[in-house]
C-alpha positions in Angstrom: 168.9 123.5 92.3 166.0 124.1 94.5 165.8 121.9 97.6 162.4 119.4 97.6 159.5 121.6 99.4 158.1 117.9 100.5 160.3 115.1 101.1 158.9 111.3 101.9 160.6 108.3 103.0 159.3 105.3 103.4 155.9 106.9 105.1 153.7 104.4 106.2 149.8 104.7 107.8 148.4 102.0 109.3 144.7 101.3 110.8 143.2 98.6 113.1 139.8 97.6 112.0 137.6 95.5 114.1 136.5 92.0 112.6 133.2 91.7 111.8 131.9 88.3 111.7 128.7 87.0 109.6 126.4 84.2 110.8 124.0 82.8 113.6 126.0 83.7 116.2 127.8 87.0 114.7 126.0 89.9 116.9 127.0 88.2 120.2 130.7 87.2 118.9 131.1 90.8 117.6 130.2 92.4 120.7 132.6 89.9 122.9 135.4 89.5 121.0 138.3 92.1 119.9 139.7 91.2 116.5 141.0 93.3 114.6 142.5 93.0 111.1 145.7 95.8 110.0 144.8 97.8 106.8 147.9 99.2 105.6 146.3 102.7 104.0 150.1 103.8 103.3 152.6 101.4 102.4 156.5 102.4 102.6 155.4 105.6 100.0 158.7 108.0 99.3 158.8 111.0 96.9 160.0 114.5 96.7 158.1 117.9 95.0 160.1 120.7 94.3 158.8 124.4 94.4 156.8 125.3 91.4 155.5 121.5 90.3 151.9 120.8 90.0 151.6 117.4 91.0 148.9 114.8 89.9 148.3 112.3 92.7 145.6 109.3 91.3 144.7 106.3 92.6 141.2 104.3 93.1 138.4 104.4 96.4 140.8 103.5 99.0 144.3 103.5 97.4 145.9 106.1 99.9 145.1 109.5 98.4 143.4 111.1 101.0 145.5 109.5 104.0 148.9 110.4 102.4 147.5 114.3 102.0 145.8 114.6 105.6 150.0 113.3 106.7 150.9 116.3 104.5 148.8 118.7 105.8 149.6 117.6 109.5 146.0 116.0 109.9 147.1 112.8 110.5 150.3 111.2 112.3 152.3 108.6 110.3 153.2 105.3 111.9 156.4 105.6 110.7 158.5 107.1 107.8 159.9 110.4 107.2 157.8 113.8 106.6 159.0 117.0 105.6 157.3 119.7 104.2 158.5 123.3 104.3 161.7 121.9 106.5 159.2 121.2 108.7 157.6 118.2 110.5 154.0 119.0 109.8 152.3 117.5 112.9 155.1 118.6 115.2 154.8 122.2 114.1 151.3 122.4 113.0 150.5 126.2 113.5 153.7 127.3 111.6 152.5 124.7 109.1 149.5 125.5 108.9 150.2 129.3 108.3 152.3 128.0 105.4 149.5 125.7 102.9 146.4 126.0 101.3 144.1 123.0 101.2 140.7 122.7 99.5 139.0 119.5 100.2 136.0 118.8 97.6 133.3 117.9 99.7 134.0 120.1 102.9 133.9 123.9 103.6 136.2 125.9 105.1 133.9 129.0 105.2 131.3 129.7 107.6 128.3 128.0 106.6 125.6 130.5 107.6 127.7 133.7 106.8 128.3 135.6 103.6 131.1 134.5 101.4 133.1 138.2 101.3 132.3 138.3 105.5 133.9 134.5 105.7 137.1 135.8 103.9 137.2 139.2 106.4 137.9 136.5 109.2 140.0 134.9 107.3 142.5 137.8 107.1 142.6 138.3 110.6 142.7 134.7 111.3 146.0 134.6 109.1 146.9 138.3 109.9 147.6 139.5 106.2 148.2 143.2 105.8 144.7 144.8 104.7 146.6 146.2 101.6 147.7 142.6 100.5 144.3 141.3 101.2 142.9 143.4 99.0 145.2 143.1 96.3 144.6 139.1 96.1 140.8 139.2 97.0 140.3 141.9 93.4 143.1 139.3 91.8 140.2 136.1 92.6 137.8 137.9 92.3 138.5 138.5 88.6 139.7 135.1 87.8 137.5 133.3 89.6 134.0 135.4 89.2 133.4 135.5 92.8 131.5 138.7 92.7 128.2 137.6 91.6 127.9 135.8 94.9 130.0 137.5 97.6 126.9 138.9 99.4 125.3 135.1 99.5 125.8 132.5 102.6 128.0 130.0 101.5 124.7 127.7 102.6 123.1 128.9 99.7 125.9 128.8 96.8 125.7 126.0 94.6 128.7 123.8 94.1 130.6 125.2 91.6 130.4 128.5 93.7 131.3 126.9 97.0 134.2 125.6 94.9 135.4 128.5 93.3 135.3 130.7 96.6 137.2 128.0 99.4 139.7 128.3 96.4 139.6 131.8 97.1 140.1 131.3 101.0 143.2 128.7 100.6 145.6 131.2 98.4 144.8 134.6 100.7 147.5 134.3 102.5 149.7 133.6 99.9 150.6 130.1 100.5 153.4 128.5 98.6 152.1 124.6 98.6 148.1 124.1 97.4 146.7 120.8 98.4 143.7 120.1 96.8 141.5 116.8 96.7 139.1 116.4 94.3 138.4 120.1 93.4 136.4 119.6 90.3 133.9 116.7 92.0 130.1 117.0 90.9 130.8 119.8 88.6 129.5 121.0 84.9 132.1 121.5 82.4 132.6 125.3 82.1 132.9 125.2 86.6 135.7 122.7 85.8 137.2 124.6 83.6 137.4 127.8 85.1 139.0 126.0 88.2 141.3 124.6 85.9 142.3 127.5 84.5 142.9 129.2 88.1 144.9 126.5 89.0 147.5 127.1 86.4 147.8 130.8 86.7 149.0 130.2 90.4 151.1 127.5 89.6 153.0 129.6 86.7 152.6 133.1 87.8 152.7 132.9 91.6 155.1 129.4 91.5 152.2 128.1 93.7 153.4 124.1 94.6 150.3 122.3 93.6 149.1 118.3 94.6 146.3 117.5 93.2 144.4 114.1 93.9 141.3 113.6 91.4 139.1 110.9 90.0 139.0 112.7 86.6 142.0 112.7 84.7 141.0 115.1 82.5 142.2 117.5 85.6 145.5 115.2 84.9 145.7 115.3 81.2 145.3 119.2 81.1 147.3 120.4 84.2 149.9 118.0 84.9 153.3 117.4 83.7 153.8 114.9 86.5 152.0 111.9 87.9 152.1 109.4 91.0 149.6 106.8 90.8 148.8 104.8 94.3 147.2 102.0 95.1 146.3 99.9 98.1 148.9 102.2 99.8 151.9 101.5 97.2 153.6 103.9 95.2 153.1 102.0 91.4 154.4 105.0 89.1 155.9 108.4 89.8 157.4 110.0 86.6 155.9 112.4 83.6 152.7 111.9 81.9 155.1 111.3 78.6 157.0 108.5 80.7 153.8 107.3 82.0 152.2 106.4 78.5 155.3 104.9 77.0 155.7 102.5 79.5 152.6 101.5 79.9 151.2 102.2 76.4 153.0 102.4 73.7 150.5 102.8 70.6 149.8 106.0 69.6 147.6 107.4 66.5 148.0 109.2 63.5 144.8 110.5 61.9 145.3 111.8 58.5 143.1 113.8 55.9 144.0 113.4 52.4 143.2 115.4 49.7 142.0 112.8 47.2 140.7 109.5 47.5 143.0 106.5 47.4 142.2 102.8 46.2 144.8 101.7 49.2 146.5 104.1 52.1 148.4 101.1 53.3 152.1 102.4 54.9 155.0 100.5 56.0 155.3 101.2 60.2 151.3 101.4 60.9 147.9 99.3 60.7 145.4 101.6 59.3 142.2 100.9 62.2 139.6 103.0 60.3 139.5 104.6 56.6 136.0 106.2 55.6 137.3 108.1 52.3 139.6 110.4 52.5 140.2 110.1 55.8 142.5 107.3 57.6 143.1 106.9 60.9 146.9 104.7 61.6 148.1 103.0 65.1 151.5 102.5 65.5 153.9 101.8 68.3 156.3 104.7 69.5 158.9 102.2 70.2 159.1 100.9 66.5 158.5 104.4 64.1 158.2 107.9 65.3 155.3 110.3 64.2 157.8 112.4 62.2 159.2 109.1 60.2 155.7 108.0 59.5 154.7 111.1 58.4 157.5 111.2 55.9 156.9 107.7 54.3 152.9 108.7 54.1 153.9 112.3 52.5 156.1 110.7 49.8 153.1 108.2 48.7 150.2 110.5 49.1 149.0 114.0 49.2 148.5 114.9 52.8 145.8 117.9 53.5 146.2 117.6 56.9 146.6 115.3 60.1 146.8 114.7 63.9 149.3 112.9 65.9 146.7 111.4 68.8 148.2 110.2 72.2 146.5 107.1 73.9 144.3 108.3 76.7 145.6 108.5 80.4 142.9 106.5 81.6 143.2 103.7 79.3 146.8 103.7 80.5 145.6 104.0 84.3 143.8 101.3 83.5 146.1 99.3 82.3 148.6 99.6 85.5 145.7 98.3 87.6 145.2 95.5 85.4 149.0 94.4 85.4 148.9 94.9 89.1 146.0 92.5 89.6 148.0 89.6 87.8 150.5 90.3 89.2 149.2 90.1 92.8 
């Protein structure tokens, strides 16, 4: 077995953030006095990512998203807790570690603003020193996938989102890293940009092995490229397991939508609650727990005549939802 290319333990992060104090005499208090309150960003979080996994990391404003990955990246220095990534500590050995990631951050650049996307990507290869032949193999390889070449010749000032996007993509894998970090890389985009950054996302993942954590406030990205999930909040680690896992712990009704091929006086069936019925068309909850799909399947097919159907799984951010909601009662 692989070893873990990140390993946390029991990482924390923690700020001091003056008081601010509200009333008559606020300005003058604020300015003499020192208070400070301790905001715990990340709270005791451990984990480990082997090689090859494409990680969803989710979470609300504020839960610890963006802390835990500038810890990662060697941006920021833990207060305490254990870091490894690549063998490495990342703050400790930051060039080395450096030299070894990609990291796209949605709403920053790391291309030269006023310069031409394809000159931007020039310094990057000497800036990383990767062999002109190898650059040139992966920049026609993104290029493809990615439809760069519409706007290599522009300034990155000038590309629209969904272009700036696509090419500091580009820049993050030239060097042929083997962990991707990326924070919200689908932010303010249209539905086909999305998608096409989807798709480029897994074809490094599975045909390069390209490690992949990806923090995002749409878990669509979740839904359609991740087989695992951690879900954070106010610095705590509340869920770290498969998106399967994930929706059977914390939902467990799923759907059956059926089509039949005549109409029915009653398509009533032992197992399920029919929630809507317009004809010949039914649609059944039912709890995993209690009947699977293939069982209820079998009891409607030996009472009616089944033209087709769709086994429906309860959407992640329903479930998402849910864990916040437990998590303020329980707090």
């Amino acid at each position: 077995m692989n070893s873990p290319i990140i390993t946390v333990s029991n990482l924390n992060k923690h700020f001091k953030v003056r008081k601010h104090h509200r009333g008559r005499m606020a300005n003058l208090r604020n300015f003499f006095t020192r208070e400070c309150r301790l905001v715990r960003a990340v709270d005791g979080v451990s984990f480990q990512i082997a090689p090859g996994e494409l990680v969803g990391y989710i979470g609300p404003n504020g839960a610890g998203k963006s802390t835990t990955l500038k810890m990662l990246t060697g941006l920021l220095v833990p207060t305490d807790g254990e870091l490894y990534v690549g063998g490495r500590v990342p703050w400790k050995e930051r060039q080395a570690h450096v030299a070894s990631l990609g990291a796209v951050f949605g709403q920053r650049t790391t291309l030269w603003w006023d310069l031409p996307v394809i000159e931007s990507l020039d310094l990057l290869q000497h800036i990383y020193k990767i062999p002109p032949v190898r650059f040139r193999q992966n920049l026609d390889e993104f290029e493809s996938l990615l439809e760069l070449g519409p706007f290599l010749d522009t300034p990155v000032r000038s590309l629209s989102l969904g272009q700036r996007m696509r090419a500091d993509i580009c820049a993050a894998l030239l060097h042929d890293p083997k962990l991707l970090f990326l924070d919200e890389p689908t932010i303010g985009l249209d539905v086909v940009a999305k998608e096409r950054i989807r798709q480029f996302i897994l074809h490094i993942n599975r045909e390069r092995g390209t490690t992949v954590i990806l923090t995002t406030h749409d878990l669509s990205d979740v839904e359609k490229l991740c087989e695992r999930v951690m879900i954070i909040d106010h610095g705590k680690l509340l869920f770290d397991g498969t998106l399967e896992a994930l929706r059977e712990r914390f939902n467990g009704r799923r759907e059956l939508a059926v089509d039949f091929a005549e109409a029915y006086e009653s398509v009533e069936v032992d197992g399920a609650q029919v929630v809507a019925w317009d004809g010949k068309r039914a649609t059944y909850q039912f709890e995993r727990k209690a009947i699977t799909a293939s069982e209820l399947i079998g009891r409607l097919s030996a009472r009616y005549q089944i033209h087709d159907l769709e086994v429906r799984e309860p959407e992640i951010e329903a479930t998402v939802r849910r864990i916040y909601e437990e998590r303020l009662l329980e707090s």
